[in-house]
C-alpha positions in Angstrom: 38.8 44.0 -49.9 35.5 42.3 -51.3 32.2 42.0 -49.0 33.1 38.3 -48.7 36.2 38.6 -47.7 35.4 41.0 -45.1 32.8 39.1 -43.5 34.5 35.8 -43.6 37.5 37.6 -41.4 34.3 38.8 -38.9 33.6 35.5 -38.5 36.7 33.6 -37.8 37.9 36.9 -35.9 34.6 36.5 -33.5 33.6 32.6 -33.8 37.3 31.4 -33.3 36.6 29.4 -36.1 39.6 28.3 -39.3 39.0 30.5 -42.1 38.2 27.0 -44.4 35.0 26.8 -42.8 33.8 29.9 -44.3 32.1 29.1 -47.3 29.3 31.2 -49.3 27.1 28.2 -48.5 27.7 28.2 -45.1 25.0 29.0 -42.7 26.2 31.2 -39.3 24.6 28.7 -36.4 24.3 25.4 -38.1 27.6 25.4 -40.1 29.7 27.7 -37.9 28.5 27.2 -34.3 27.2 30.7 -33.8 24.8 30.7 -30.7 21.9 33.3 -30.2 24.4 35.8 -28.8 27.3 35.3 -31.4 24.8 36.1 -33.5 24.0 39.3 -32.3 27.6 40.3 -31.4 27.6 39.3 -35.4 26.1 41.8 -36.3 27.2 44.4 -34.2 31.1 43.5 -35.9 29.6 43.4 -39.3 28.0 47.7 -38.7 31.5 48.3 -37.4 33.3 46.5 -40.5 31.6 48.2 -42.7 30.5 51.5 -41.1 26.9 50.7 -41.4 23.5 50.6 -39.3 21.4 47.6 -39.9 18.3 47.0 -39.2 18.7 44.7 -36.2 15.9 42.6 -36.5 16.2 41.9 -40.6 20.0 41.3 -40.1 19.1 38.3 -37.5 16.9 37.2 -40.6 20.1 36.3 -42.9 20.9 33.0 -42.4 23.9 32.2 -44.7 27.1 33.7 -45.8 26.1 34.9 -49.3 22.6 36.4 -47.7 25.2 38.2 -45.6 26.9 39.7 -48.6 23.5 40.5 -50.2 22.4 42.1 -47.3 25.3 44.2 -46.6 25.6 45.2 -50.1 22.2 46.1 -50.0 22.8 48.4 -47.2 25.7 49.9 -48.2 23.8 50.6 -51.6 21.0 52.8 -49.8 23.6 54.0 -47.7 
C-alpha cells in the first residue's frame, strides 16, 4: 500500500474523520480538526504504521498531507 494511502487510513482511523476529507492538500488542524494532542498521538500512529522513529519535534513541523508523505518517505529513505 502507497505512503498516501497509509496515512490517509491513520487519519480517518484516529480523527474519526470520512476518508473524502483526506486530500494531499489537506492540512492536519485546519482542514481535518486535529487538536494539539491529535497531533502528537499523529505522529505516534504514523512511527507505528510505518515502523519508523521520527524526530518528534520536525514531524510536528509538517503541516499537510503531502508534507506527511515527503517526510515519511524521507525517513524511511535514511532508514
Amino acid at each position: 500500500m502507497a505512503t498516501l494511502d497509509r496515512i490517509k487510513n491513520v487519519c480517518v482511523e484516529l480523527l474519526k474523520i470520512d476518508g473524502s476529507r483526506v486530500q494531499e492538500s489537506s492540512r492536519f488542524v485546519e482542514d481535518l480538526g486535529a487538536d494539539s494532542m491529535q497531533s502528537i498521538e499523529l505522529v505516534a500512529s504514523f512511527e507505528e504504521e510505518f515502523d519508523i522513529e521520527m524526530d518528534e519535534d520536525a514531524a510536528l513541523g509538517v503541516k499537510t498531507v503531502s508534507d506527511a508523505v515527503a517526510f515519511i518517505d524521507r525517513v524511511i529513505s535514511e532508514g
